[in-house]
N, CA, C and O atoms as a Tripos MOL2 file, in Angstrom:
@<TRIPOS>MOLECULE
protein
  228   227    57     0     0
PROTEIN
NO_CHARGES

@<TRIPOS>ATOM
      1 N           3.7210    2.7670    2.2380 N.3       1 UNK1
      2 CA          4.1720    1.8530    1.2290 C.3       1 UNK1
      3 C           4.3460    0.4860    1.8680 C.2       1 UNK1
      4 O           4.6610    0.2600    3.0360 O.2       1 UNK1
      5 N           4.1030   -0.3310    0.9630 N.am      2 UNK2
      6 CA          3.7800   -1.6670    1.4740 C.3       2 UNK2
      7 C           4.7440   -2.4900    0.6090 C.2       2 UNK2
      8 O           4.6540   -1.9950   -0.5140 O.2       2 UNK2
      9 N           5.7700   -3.6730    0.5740 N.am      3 UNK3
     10 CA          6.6170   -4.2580   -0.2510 C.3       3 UNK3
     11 C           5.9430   -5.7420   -0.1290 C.2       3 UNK3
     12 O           5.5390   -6.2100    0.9360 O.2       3 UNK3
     13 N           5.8850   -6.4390   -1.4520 N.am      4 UNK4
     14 CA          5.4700   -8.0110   -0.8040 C.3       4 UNK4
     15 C           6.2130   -8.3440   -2.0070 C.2       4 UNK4
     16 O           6.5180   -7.6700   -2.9900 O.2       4 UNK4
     17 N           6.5040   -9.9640   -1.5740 N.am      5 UNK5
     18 CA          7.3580  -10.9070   -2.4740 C.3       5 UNK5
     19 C           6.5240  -11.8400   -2.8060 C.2       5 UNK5
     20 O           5.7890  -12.2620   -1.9140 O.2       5 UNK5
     21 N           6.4080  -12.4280   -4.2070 N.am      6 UNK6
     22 CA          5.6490  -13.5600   -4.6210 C.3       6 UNK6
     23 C           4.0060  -13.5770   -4.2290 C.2       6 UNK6
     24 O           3.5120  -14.7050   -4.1950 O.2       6 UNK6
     25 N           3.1540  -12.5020   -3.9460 N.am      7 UNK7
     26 CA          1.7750  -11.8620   -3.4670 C.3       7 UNK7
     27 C           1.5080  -11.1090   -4.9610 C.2       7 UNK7
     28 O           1.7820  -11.2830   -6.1490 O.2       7 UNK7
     29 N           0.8490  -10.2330   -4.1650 N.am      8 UNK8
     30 CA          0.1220   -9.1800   -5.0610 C.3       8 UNK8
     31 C           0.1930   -7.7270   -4.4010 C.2       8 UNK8
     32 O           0.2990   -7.5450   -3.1890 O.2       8 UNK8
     33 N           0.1090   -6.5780   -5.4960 N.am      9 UNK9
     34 CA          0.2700   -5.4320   -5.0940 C.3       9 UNK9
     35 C          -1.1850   -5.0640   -4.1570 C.2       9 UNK9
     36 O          -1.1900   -4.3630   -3.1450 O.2       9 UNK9
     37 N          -2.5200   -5.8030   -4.8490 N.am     10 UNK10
     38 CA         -3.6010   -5.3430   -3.8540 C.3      10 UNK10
     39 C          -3.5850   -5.9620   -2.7390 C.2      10 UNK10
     40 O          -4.3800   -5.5230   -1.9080 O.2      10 UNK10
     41 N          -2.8370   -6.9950   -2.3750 N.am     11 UNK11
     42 CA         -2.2990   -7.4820   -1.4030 C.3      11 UNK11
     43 C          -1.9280   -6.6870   -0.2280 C.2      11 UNK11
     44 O          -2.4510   -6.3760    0.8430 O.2      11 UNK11
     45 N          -0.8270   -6.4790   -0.8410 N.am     12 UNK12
     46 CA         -0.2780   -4.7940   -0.2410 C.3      12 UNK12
     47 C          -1.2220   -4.1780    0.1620 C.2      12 UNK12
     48 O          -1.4600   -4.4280    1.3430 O.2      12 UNK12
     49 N          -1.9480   -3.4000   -0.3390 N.am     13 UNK13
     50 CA         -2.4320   -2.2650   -0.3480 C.3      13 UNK13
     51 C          -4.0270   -3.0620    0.9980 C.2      13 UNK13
     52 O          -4.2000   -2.2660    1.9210 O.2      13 UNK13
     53 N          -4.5310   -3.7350    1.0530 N.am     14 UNK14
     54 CA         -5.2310   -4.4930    1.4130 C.3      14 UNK14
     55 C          -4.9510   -4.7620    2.9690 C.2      14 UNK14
     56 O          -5.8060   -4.9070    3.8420 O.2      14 UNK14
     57 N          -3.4470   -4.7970    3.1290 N.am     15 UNK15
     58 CA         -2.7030   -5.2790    4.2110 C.3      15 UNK15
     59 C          -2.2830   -3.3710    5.0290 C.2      15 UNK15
     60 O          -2.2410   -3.0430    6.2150 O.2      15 UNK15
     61 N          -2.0720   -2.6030    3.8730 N.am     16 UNK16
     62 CA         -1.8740   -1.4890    4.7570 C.3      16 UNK16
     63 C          -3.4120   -0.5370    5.1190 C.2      16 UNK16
     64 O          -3.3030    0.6090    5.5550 O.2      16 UNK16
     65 N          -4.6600   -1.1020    4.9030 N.am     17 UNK17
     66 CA         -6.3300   -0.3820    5.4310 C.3      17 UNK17
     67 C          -6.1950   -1.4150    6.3440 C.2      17 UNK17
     68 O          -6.1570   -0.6830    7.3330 O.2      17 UNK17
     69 N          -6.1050   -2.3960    6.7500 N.am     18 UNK18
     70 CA         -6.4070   -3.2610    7.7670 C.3      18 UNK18
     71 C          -5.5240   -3.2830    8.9590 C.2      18 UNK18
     72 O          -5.9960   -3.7970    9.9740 O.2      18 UNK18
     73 N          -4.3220   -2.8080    8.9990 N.am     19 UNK19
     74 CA         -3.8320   -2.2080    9.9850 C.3      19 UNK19
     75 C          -3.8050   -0.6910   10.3660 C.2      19 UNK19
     76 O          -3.2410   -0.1650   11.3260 O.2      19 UNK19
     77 N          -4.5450   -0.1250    9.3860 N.am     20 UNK20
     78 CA         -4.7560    1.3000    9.8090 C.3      20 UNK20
     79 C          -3.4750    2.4250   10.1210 C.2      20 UNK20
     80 O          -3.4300    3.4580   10.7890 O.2      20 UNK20
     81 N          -2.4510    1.6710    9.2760 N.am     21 UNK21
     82 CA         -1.1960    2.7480    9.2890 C.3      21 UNK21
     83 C          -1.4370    4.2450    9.2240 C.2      21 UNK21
     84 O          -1.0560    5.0780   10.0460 O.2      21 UNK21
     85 N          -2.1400    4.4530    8.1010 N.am     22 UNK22
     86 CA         -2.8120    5.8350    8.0800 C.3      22 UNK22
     87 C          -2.9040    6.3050    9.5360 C.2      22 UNK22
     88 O          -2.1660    7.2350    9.8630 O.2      22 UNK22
     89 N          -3.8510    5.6880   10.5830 N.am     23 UNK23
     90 CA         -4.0860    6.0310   11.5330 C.3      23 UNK23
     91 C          -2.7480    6.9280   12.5920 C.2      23 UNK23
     92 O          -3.0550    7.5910   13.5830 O.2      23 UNK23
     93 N          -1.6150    6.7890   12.2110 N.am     24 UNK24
     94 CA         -0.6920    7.5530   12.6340 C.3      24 UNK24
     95 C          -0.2600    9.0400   12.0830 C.2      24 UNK24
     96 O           0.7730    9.6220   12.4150 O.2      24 UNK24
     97 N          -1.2000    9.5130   11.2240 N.am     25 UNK25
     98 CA         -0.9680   10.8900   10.7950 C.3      25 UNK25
     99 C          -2.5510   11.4250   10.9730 C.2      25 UNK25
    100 O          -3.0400   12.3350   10.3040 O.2      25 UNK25
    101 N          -3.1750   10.7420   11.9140 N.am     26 UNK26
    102 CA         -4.5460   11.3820   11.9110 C.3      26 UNK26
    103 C          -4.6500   13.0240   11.7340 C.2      26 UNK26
    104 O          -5.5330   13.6320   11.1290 O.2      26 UNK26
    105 N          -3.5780   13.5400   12.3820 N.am     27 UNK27
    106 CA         -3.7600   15.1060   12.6100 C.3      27 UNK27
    107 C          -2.3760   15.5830   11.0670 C.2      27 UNK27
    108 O          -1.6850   16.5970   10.9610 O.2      27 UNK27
    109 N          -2.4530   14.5040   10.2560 N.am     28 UNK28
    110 CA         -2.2920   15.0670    8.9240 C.3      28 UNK28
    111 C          -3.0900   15.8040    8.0170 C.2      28 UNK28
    112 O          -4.0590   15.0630    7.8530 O.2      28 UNK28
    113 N          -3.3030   17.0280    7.1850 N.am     29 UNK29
    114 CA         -4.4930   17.3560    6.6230 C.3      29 UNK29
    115 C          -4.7030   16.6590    5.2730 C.2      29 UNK29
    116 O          -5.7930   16.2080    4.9220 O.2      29 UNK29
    117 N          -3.7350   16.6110    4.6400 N.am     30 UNK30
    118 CA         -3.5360   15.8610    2.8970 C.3      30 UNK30
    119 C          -3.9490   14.8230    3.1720 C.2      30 UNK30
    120 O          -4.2770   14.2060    4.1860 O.2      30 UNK30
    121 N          -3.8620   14.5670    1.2910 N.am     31 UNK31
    122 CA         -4.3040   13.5310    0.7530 C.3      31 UNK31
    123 C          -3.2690   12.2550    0.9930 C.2      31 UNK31
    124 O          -2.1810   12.5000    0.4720 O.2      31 UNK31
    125 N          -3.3110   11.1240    1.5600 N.am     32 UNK32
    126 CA         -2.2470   10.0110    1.6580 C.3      32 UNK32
    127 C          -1.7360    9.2270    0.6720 C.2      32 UNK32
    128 O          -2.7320    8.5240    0.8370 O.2      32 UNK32
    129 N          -1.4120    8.9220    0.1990 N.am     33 UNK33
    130 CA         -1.3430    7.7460   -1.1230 C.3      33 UNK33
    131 C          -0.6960    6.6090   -0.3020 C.2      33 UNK33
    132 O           0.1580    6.6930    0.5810 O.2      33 UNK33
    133 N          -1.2460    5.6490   -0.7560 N.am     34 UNK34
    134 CA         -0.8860    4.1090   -0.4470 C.3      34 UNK34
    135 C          -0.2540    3.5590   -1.3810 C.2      34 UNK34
    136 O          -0.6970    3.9030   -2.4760 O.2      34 UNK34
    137 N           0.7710    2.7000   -1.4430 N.am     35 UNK35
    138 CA          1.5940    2.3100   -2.2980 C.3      35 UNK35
    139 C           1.8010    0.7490   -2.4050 C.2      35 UNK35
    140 O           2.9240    0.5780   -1.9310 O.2      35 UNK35
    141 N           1.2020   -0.7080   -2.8550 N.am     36 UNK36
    142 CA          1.5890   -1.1800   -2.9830 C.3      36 UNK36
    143 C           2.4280   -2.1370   -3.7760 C.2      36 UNK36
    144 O           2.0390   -2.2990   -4.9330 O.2      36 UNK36
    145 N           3.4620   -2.7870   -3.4220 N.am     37 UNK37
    146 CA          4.4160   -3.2990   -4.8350 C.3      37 UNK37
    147 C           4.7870   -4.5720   -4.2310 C.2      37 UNK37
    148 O           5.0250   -4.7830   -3.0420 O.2      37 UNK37
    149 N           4.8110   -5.5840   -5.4310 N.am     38 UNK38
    150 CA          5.2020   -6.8830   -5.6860 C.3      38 UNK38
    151 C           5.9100   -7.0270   -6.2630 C.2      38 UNK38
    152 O           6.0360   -6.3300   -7.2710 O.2      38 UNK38
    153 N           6.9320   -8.1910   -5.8960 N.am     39 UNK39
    154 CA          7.8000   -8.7500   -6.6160 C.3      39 UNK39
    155 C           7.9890   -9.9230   -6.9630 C.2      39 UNK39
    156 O           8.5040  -10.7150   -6.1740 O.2      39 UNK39
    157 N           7.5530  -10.3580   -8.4320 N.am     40 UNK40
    158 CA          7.9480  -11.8900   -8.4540 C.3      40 UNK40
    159 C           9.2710  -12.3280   -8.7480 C.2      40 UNK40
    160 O           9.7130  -12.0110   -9.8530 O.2      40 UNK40
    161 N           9.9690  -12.9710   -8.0060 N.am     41 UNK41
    162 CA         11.3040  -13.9750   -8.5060 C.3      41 UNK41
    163 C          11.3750  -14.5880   -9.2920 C.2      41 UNK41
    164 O          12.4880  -14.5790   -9.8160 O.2      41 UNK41
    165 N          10.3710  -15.4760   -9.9000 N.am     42 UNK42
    166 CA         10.0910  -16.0950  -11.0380 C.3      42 UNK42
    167 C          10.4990  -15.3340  -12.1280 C.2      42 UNK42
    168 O          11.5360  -15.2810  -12.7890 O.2      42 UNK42
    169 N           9.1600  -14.6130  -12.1620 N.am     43 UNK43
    170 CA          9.0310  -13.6250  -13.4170 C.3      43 UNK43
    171 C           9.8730  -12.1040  -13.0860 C.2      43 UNK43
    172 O           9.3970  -11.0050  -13.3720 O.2      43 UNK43
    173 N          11.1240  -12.3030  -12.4690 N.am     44 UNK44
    174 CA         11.8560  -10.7200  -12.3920 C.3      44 UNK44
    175 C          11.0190   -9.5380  -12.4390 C.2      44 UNK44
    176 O          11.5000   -8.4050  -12.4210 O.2      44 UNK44
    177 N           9.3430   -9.8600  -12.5200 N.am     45 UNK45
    178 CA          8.8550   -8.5060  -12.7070 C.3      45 UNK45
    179 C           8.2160   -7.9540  -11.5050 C.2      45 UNK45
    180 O           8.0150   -8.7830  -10.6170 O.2      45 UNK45
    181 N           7.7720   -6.4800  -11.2190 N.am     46 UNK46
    182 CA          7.3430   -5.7400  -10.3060 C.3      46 UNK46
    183 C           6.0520   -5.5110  -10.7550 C.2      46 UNK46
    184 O           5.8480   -5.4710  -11.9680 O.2      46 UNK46
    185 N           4.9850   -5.3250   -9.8180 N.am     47 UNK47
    186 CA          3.5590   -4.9670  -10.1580 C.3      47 UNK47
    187 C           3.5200   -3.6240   -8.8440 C.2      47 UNK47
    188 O           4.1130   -3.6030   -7.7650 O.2      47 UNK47
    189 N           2.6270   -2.6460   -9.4300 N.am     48 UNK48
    190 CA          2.7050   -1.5640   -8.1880 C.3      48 UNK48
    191 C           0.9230   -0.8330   -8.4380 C.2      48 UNK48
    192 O           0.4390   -0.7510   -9.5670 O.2      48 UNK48
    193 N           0.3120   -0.4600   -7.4140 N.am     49 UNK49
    194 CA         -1.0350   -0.0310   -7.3490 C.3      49 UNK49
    195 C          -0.7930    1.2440   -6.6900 C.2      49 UNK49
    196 O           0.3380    1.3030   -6.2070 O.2      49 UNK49
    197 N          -1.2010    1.8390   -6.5940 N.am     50 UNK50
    198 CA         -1.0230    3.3400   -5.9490 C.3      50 UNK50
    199 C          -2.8870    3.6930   -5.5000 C.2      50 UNK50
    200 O          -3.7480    3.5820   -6.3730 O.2      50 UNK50
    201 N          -3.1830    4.0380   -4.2960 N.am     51 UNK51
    202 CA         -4.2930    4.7810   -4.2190 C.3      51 UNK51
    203 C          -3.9810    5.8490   -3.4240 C.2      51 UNK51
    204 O          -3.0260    5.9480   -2.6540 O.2      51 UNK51
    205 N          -4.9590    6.7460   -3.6890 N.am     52 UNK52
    206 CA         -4.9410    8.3120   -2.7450 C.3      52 UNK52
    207 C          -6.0680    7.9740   -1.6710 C.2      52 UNK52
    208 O          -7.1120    7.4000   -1.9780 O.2      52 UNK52
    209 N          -5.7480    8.3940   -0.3660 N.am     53 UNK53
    210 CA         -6.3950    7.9200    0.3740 C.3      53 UNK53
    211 C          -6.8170    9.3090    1.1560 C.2      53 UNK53
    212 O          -6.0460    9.7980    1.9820 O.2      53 UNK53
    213 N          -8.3230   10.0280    0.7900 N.am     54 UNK54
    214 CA         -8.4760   11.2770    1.7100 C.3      54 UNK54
    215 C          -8.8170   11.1670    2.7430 C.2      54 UNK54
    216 O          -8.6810   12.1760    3.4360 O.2      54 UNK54
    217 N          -9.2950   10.1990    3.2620 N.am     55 UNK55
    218 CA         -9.8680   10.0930    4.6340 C.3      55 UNK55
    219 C          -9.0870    9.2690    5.3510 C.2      55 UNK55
    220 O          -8.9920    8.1020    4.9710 O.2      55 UNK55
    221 N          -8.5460    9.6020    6.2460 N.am     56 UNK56
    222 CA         -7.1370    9.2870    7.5520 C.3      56 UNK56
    223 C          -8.0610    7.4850    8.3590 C.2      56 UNK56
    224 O          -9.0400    7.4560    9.1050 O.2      56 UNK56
    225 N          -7.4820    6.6180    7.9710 N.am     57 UNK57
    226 CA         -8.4350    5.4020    8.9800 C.3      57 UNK57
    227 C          -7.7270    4.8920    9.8010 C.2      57 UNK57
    228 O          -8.1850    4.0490   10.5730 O.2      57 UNK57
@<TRIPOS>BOND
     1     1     2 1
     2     2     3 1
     3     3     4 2
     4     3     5 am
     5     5     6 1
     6     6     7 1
     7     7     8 2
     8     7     9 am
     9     9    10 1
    10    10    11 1
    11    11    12 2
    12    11    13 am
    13    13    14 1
    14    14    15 1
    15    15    16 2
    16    15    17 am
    17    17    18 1
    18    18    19 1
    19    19    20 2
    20    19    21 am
    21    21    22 1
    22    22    23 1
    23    23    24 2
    24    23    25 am
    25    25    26 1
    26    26    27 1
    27    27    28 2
    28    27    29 am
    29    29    30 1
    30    30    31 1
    31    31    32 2
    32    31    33 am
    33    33    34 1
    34    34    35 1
    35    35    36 2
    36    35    37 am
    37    37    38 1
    38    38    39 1
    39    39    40 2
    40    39    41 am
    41    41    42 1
    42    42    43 1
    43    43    44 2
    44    43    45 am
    45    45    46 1
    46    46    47 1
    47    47    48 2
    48    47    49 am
    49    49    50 1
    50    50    51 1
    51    51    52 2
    52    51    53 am
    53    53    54 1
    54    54    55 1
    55    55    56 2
    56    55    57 am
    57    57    58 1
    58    58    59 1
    59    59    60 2
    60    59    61 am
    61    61    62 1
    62    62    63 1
    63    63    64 2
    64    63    65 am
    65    65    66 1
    66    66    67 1
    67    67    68 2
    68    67    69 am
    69    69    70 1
    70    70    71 1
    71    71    72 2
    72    71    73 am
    73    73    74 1
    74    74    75 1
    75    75    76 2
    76    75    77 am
    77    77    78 1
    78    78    79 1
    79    79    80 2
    80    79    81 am
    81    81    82 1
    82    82    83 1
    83    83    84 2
    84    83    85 am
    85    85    86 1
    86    86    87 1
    87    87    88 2
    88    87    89 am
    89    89    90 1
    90    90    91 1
    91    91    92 2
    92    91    93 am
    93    93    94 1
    94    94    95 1
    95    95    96 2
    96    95    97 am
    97    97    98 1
    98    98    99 1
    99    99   100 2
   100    99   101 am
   101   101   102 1
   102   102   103 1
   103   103   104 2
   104   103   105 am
   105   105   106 1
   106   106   107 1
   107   107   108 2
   108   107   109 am
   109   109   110 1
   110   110   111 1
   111   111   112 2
   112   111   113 am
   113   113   114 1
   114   114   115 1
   115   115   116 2
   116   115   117 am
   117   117   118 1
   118   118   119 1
   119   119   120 2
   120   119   121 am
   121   121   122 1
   122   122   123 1
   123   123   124 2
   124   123   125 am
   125   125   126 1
   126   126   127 1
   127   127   128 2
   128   127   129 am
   129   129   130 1
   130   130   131 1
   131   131   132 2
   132   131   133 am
   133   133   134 1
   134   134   135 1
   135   135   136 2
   136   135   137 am
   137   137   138 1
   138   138   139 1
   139   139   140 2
   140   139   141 am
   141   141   142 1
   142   142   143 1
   143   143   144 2
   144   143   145 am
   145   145   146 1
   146   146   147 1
   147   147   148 2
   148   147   149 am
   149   149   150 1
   150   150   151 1
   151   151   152 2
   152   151   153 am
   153   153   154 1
   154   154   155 1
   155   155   156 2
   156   155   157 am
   157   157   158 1
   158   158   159 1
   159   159   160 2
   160   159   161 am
   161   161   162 1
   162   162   163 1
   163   163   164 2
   164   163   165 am
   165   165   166 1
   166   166   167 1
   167   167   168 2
   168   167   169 am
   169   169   170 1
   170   170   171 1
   171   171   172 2
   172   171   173 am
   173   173   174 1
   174   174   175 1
   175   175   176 2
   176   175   177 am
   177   177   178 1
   178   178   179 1
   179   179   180 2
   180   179   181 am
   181   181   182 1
   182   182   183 1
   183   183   184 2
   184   183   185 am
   185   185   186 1
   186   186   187 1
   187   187   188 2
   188   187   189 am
   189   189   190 1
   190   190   191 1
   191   191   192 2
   192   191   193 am
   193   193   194 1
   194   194   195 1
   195   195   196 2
   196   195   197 am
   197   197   198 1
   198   198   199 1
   199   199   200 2
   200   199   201 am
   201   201   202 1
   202   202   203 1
   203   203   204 2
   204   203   205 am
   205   205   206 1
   206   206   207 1
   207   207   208 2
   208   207   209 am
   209   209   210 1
   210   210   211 1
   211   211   212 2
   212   211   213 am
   213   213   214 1
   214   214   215 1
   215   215   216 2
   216   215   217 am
   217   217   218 1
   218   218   219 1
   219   219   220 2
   220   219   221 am
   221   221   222 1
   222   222   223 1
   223   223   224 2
   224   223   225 am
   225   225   226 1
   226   226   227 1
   227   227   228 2
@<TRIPOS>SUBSTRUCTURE
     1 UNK1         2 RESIDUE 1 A UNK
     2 UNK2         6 RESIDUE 1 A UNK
     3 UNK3        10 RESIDUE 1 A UNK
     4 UNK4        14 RESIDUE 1 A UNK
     5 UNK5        18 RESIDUE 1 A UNK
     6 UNK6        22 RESIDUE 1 A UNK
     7 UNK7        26 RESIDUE 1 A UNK
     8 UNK8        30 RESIDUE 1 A UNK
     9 UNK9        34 RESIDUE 1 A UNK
    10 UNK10       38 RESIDUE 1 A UNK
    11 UNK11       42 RESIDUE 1 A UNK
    12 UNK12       46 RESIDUE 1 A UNK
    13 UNK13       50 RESIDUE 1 A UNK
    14 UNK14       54 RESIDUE 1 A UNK
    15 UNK15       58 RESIDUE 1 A UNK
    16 UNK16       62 RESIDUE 1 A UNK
    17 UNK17       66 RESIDUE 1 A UNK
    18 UNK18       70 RESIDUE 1 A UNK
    19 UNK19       74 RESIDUE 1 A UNK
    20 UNK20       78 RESIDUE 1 A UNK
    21 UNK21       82 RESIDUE 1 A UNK
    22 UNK22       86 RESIDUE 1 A UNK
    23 UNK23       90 RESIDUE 1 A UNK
    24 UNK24       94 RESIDUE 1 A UNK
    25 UNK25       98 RESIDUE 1 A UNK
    26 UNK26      102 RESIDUE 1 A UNK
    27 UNK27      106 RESIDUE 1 A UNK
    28 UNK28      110 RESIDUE 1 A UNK
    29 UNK29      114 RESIDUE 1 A UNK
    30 UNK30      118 RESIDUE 1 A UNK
    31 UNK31      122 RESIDUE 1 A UNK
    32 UNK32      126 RESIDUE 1 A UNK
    33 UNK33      130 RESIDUE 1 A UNK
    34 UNK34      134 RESIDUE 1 A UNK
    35 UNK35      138 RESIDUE 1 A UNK
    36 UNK36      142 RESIDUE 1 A UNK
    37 UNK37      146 RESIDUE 1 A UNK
    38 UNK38      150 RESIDUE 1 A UNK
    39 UNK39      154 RESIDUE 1 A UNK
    40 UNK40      158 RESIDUE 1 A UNK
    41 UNK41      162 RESIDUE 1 A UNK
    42 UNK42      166 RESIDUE 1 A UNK
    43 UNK43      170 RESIDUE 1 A UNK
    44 UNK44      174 RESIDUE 1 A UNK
    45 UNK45      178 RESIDUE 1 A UNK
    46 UNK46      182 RESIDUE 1 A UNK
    47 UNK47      186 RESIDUE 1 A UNK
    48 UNK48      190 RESIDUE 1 A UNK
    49 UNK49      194 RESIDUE 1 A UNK
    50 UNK50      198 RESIDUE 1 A UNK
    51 UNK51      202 RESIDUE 1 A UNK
    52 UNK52      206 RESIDUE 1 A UNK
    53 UNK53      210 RESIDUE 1 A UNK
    54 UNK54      214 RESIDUE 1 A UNK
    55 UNK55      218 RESIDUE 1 A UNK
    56 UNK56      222 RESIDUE 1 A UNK
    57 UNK57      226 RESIDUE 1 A UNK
């Protein structure tokens, strides 16, 4: 899970394949889900993307 302020949720999600967090459960067998969520201050609202990620990077 990835948190960003005043961004974007694919942001997030964008920011956690490019550091390869996944890469720390390599010898996980499941499916991963990636989670990212935004928050605007402006607009009090939350945006959130979710992907399943089967292949460990």
């Amino acid at each position: 899970m990835e948190l960003k302020a005043y961004k974007e949720a694919e942001t997030a999600i964008r920011q956690l394949k490019e550091r390869r967090y996944a890469g720390a459960l390599q010898h996980y067998k499941g499916a991963i889900i990636l989670a990212g969520i935004n928050y605007g201050k402006a607009s009090k609202k939350h945006t959130c993307l979710i992907e399943r990620n089967d292949g460990v990077q």
